[in-house]
C-alpha positions as CSV (number, residue, x, y, z in Angstrom):
1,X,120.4,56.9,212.8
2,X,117.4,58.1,214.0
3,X,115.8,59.3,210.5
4,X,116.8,56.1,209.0
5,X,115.1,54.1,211.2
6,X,111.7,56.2,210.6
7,X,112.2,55.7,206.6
8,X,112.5,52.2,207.6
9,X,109.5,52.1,209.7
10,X,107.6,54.2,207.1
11,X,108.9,52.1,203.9
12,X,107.4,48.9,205.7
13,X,104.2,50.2,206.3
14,X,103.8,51.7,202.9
15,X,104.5,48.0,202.2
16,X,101.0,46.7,203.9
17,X,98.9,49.6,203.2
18,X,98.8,47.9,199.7
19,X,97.0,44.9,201.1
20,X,94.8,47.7,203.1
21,X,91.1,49.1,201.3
22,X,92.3,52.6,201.6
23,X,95.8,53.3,199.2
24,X,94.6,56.5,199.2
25,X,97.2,57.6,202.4
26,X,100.2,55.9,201.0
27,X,101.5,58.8,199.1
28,X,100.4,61.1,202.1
29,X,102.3,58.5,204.8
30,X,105.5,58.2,202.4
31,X,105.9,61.9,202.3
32,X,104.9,62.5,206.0
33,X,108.4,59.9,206.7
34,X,110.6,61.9,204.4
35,X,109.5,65.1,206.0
36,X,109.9,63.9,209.4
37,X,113.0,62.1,208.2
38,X,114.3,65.9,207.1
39,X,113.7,67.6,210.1
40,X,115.1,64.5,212.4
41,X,118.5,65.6,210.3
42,X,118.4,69.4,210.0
43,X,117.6,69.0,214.2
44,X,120.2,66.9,214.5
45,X,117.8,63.9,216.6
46,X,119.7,60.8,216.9
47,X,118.8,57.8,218.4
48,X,122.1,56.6,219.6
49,X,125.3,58.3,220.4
50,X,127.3,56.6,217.8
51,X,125.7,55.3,214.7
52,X,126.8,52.1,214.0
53,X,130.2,52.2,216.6
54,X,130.9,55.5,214.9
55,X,131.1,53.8,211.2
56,X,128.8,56.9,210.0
57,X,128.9,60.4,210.3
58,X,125.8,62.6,209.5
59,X,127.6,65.8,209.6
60,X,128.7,68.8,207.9
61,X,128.5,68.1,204.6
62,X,127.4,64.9,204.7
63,X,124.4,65.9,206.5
64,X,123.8,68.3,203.7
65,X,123.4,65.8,201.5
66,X,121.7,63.7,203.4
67,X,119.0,66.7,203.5
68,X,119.4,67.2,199.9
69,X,118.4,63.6,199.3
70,X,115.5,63.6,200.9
71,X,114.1,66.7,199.8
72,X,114.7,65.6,196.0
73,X,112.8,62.6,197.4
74,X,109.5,64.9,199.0
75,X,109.7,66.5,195.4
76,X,109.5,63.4,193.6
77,X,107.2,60.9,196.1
78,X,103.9,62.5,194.4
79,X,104.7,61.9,191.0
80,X,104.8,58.1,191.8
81,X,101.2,58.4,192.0
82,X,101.0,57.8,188.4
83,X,101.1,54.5,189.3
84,X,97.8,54.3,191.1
85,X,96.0,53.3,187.1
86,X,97.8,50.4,187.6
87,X,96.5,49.2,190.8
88,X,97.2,50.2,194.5
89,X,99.8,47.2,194.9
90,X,102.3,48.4,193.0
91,X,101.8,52.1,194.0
92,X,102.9,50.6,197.1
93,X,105.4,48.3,196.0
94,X,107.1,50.8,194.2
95,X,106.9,53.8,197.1
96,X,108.2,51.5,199.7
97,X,111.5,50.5,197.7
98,X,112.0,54.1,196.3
99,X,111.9,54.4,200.4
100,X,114.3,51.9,200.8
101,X,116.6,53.6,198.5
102,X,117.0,57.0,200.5
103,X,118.5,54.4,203.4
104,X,121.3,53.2,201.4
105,X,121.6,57.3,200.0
106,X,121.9,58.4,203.2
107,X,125.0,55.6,204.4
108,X,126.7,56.9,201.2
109,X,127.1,60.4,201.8
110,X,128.1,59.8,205.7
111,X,130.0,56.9,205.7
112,X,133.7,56.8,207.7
113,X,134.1,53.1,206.8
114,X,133.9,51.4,203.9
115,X,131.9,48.5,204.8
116,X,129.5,51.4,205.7
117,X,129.6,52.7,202.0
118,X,129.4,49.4,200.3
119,X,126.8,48.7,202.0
120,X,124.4,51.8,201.2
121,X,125.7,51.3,198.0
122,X,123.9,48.0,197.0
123,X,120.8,49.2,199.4
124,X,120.4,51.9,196.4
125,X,121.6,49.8,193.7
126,X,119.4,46.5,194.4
127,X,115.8,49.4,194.7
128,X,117.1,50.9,191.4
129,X,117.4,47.7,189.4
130,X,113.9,46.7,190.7
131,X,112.8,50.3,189.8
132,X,114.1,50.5,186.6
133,X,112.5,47.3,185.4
134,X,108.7,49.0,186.5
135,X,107.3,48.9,183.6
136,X,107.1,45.5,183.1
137,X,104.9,44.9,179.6
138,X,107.4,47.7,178.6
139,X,110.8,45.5,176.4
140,X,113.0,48.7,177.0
141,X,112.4,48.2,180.7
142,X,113.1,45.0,181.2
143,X,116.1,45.9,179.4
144,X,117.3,48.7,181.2
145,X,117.0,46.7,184.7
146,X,119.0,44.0,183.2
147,X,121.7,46.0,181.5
148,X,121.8,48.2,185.2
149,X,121.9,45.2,187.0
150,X,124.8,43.4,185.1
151,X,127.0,46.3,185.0
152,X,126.0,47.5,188.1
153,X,127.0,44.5,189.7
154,X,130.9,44.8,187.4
155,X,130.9,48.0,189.7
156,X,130.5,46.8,193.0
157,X,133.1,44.1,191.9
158,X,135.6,46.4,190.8
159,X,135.0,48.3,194.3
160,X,135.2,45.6,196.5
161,X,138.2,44.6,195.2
162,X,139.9,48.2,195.8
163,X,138.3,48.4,199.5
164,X,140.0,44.8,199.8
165,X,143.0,46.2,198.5
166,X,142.8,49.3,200.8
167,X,142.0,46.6,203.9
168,X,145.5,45.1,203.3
169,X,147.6,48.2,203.0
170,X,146.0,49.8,206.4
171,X,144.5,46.8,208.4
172,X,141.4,48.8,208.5
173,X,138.3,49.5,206.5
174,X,138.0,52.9,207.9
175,X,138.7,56.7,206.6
176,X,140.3,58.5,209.4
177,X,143.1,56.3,210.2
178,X,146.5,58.0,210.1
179,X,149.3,56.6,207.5
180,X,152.9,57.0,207.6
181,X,153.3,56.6,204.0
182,X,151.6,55.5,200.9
183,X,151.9,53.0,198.0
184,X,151.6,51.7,194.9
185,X,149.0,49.1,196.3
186,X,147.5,51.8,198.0
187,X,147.1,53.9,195.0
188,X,145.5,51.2,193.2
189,X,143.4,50.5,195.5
190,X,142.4,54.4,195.1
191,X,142.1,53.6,191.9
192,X,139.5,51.0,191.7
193,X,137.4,52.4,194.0
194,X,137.0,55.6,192.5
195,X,136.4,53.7,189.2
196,X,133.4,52.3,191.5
197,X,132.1,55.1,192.2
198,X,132.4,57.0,189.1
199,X,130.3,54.4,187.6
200,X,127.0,56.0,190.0
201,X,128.2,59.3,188.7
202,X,128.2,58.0,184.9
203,X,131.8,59.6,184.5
204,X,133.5,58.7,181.2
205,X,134.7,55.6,180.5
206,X,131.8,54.3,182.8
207,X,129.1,55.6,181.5
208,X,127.8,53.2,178.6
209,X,125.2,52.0,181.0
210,X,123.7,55.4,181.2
211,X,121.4,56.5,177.9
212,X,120.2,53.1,177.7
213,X,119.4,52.7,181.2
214,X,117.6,56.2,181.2
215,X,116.0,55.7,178.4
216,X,114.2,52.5,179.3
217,X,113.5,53.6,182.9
218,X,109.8,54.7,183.7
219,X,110.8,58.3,183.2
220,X,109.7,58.9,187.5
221,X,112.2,56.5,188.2
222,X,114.9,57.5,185.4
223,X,114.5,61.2,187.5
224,X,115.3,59.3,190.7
225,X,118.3,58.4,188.9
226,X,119.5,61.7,188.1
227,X,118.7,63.0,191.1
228,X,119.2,60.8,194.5
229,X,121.3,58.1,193.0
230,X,123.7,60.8,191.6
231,X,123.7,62.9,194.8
232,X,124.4,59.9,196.5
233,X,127.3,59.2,194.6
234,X,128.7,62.6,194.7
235,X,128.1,62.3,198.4
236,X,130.3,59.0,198.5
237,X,133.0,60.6,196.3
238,X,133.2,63.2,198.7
239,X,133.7,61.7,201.7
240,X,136.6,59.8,199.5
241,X,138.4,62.6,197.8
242,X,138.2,64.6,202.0
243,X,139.8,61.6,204.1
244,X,142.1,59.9,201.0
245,X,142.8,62.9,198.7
246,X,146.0,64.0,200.7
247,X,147.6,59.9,200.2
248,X,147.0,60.3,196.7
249,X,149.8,60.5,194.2
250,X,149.7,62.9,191.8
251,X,149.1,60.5,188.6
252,X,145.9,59.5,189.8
253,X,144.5,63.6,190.0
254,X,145.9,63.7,186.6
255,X,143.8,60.8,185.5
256,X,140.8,62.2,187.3
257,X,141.7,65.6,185.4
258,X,141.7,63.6,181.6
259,X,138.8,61.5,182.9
260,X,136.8,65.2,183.9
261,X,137.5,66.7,180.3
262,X,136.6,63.0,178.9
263,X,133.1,63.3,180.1
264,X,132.3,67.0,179.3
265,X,134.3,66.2,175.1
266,X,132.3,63.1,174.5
267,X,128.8,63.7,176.7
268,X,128.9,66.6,174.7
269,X,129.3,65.0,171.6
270,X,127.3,62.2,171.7
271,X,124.6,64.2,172.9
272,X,124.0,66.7,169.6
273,X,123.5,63.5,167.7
274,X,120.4,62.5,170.1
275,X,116.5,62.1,169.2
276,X,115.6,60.6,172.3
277,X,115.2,63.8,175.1
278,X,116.2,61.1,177.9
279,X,119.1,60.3,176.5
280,X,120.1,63.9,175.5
281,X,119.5,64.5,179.2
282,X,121.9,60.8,179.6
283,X,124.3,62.6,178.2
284,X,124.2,66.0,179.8
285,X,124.4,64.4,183.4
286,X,127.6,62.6,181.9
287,X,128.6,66.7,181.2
288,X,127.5,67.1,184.6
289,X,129.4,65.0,186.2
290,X,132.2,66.1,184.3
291,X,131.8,69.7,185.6
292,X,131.5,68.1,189.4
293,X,135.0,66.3,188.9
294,X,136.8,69.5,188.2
295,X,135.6,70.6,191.5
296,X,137.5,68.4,193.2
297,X,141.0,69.1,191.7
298,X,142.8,70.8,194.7
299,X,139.9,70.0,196.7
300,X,139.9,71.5,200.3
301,X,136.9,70.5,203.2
302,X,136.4,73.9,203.6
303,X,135.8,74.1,199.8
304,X,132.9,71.4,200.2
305,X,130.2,74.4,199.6
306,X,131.2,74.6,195.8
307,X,130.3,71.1,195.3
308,X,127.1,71.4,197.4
309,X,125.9,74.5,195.2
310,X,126.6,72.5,192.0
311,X,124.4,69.7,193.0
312,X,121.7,71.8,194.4
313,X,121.4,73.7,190.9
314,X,122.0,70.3,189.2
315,X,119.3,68.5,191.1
316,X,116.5,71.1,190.3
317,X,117.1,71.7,187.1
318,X,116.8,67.8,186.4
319,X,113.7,67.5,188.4
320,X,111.8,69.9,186.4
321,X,113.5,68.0,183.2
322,X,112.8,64.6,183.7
323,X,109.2,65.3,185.3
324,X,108.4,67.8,182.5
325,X,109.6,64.7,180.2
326,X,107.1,62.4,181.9
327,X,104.5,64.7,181.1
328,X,105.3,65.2,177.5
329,X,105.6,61.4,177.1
330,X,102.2,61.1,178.5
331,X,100.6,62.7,176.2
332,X,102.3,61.8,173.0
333,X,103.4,58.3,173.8
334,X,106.9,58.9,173.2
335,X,110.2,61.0,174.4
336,X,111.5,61.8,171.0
337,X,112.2,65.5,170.6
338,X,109.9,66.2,168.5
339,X,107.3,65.6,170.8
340,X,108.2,68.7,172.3
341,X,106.7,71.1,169.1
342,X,104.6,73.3,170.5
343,X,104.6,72.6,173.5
344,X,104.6,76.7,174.5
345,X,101.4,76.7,172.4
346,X,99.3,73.8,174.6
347,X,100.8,74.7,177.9
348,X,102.8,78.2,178.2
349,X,103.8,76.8,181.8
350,X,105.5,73.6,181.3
351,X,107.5,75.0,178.5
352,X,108.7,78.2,180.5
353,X,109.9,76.3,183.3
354,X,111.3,73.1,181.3
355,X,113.3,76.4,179.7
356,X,114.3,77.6,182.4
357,X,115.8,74.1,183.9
358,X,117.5,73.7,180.4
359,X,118.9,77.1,180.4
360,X,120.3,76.2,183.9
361,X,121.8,72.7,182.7
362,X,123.5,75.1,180.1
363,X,124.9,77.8,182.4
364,X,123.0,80.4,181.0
365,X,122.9,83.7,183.4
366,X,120.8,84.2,186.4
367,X,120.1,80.5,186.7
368,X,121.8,78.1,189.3
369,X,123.9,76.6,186.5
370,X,125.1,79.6,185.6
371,X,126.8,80.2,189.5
372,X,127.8,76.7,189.7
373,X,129.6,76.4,186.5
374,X,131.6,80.0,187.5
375,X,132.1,78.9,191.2
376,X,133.7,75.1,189.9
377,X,135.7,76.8,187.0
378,X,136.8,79.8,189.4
379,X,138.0,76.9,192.1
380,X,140.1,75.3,189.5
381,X,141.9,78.7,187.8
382,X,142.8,79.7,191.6
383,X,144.0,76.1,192.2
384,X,146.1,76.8,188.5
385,X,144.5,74.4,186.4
386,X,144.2,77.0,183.8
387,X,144.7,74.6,181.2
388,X,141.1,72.5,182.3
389,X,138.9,75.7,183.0
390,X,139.7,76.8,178.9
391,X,138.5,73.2,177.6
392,X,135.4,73.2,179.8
393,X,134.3,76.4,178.8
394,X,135.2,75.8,175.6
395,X,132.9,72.6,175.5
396,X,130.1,73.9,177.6
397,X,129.5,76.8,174.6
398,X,128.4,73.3,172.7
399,X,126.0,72.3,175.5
400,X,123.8,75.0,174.5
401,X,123.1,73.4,171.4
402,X,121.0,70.7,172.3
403,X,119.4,72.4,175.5
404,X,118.3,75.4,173.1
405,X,117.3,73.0,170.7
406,X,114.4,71.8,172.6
407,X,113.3,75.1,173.6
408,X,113.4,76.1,169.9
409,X,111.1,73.1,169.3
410,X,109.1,74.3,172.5
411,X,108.3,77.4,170.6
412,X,107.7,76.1,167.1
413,X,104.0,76.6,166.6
414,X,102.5,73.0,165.8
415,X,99.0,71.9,163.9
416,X,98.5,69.3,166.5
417,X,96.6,70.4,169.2
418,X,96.8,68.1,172.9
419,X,95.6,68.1,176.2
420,X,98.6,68.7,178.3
421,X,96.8,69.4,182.1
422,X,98.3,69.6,185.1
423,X,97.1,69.4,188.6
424,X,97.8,72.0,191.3
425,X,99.7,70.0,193.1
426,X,102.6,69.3,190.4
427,X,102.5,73.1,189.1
428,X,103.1,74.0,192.8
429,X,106.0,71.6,192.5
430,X,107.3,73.2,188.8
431,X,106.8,76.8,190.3
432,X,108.9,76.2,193.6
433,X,111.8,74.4,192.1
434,X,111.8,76.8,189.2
435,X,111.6,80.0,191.5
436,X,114.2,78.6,193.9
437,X,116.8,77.7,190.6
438,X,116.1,82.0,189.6
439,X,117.1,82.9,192.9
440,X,120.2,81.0,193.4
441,X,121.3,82.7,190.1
442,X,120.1,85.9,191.3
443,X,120.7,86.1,194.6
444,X,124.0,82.8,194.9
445,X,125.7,83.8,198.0
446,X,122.8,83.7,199.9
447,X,123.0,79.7,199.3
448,X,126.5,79.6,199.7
449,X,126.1,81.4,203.0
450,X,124.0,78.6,204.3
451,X,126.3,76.2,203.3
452,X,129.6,77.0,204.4
């Protein structure tokens, strides 16, 4: 409780300081409440015993995501600054709801009742319409917080109807309450709210929102997307698969198993055919989460670290993706593919580490990826979904495609020759994440150590 409360605080007052002379500190303040926010978590500081009459839960897992969250957050918080040429207002307009949005990420991955999770969820979801629709003079902005909003708000229908559903089978809206037996109403009501949540993961058939959506997005924000929004919602599925996995029939794991395979076949697809390097990336989160699905078939809590992994080696690769993105867009004026020629030739170090996030993405060896794709497939062949394991490898060998088809372009020598200059400050940020994605490849089970 205690560390939302501070992001609260902090969000507000990044709120006035754009009224105040001096926007310099807003950045500086933001980050100073995310960091303070991390360590009230990793100490385990709370401000009451139990956080909202014991309706959340921030621990185990879910307080690794919580961390997670926010440090994808510290990463991203001083890339916002871009904003500052367009007045000090909406630098703070825009960090105080991106602020905002950690709160509701935080009561998704630690929620214990479902009023608790709906909740958080349209705390994110309301900051990410607003978000997406930044860029105001921009058509394809305006667009994308329209077309998120309108399906977004489909979603929360179709999951307030299941936790509805769930309320009159059990009398209860929480997790952890024991049942006799299950039913069909029950199982729907499984149903739906999975389909609510797999929309925030982009899974297959929910995903139409998803290339659009990230394509329009200011390209800081569509990285906020990628990265808290979908840890958030990994978080929330989680927490759903631990406490109502074991009531579940087995018709709905098979559904989740075709619905897995769905999203790695046709994000897959539909990504070779791309020109736009956002929604390539679109597509290859919709891979992604794909990949994450499998690892919960035969899902155990003391398996939760093989999830965890995945999204840690997930979220840094897209950082460094999406922010590299922003850069290249800066400088040409657009996000098409081909303004990615030569890159290696006008700045060796943004194409070496966009390669080495892209490589990840693809699984190639001694990245992350790489270790989270072999510990998720591994999972599944123990658990004897042989069947699964052969398709998605089978289908990842395609992924490499696109990935190595930037980097190609990276490397293709080019006659035009751009300015592409980077502070310290976001090299710093490129170098760690990179470094910290080798390692995990390198060096795995010193992650999964920490985790489990």
């Amino acid at each position: 409780m205690l560390a939302i409360v501070i992001l609260t605080v902090v969000a507000t007052i990044v709120l006035y300081l754009g009224f105040s002379q001096n926007r310099d500190v807003i950045i500086p303040v933001a980050l100073l409440g995310s960091l303070i926010a991390i360590y009230c978590i990793v100490t385990k500081q709370s401000l009451w015993n139990n956080w909202f009459m014991n309706m959340m839960n921030i621990e185990g897992s879910s307080r690794i995501f919580s961390i997670l969250i926010l440090c994808a957050a510290a990463m991203l918080l001083p890339f916002i600054n871009v904003f500052r040429s367009r007045g000090g207002e909406e630098l703070a307009d825009f960090t105080g709801i991106f602020l905002y949005s950690l709160i509701g990420g935080i009561m998704m991955v630690s929620y214990s009742d479902f009023m608790v999770l709906f909740l958080g969820i349209e705390i994110l979801s309301i900051a990410m319409y607003i978000l997406a629709g930044s860029s105001r003079k921009r058509v394809s902005s305006n667009e994308a917080s329209l077309k998120y909003f309108l399906l977004g708000s489909f979603a929360s229908a179709i999951l307030l109807f299941g936790i509805a559903l769930y309320f009159a089978c059990t009398g209860s809206f929480r997790l952890d309450i024991d049942l006799v037996s299950s039913s069909s109403l029950l199982n729907l009501s499984y149903l739906l709210i999975f389909s609510g949540l797999a929309f925030k993961i982009a899974l297959v058939p929910f995903h139409f929102w998803a290339p659009d959506v990230y394509q329009g997005t200011p390209t800081i924000f569509t990285a906020t997307m990628a990265t808290v929004v979908k840890i958030s919602a990994v978080g929330a599925m989680f927490q759903f698969i631990i406490f109502c996995g074991q009531h579940m029939e087995s018709w709905l794991y098979w559904l989740i198993s075709v619905l897995a395979i769905a999203s790695i076949l046709i994000g897959n697809i539909m990504a070779l055919s791309q020109h736009s390097v956002k929604r390539i990336l679109a597509y290859s989160g919709i891979v992604q989460a794909g990949f994450i699905i499998v690892g919960f078939l035969n899902f155990k809590s003391e398996d939760s670290w093989i999830v965890l992994y995945y999204m840690i080696a997930y979220t840094m690769a897209s950082l460094i993706t999406f922010l590299g993105t922003h850069f290249v867009e800066d400088v040409s004026g657009s996000d098409d593919i081909n303004s990615f020629r030569g890159l290696y030739f006008n700045n060796p170090f943004l194409a070496i580490v966009i390669s080495i996030a892209l490589i990840s993405l693809g699984g190639g060896p001694l990245t992350a990826g790489f270790m989270a794709k072999f510990f998720v497939l591994s999972h599944a062949a123990v658990s004897g979904n042989i069947s699964i394991v052969v398709l998605a490898l089978v289908l990842a060998v395609i992924s490499l495609y696109y990935y190595f088809r930037i980097i190609n372009l990276m490397l293709t020598k080019s006659n035009e020759q751009k300015s592409w200059q980077l502070n310290l400050t976001y090299k710093g940020i490129f170098a760690i994440i990179s470094l910290a994605t080798i390692i995990a490849g390198i060096a795995p089970y010193f992650v999964v150590n920490m985790l489990k």
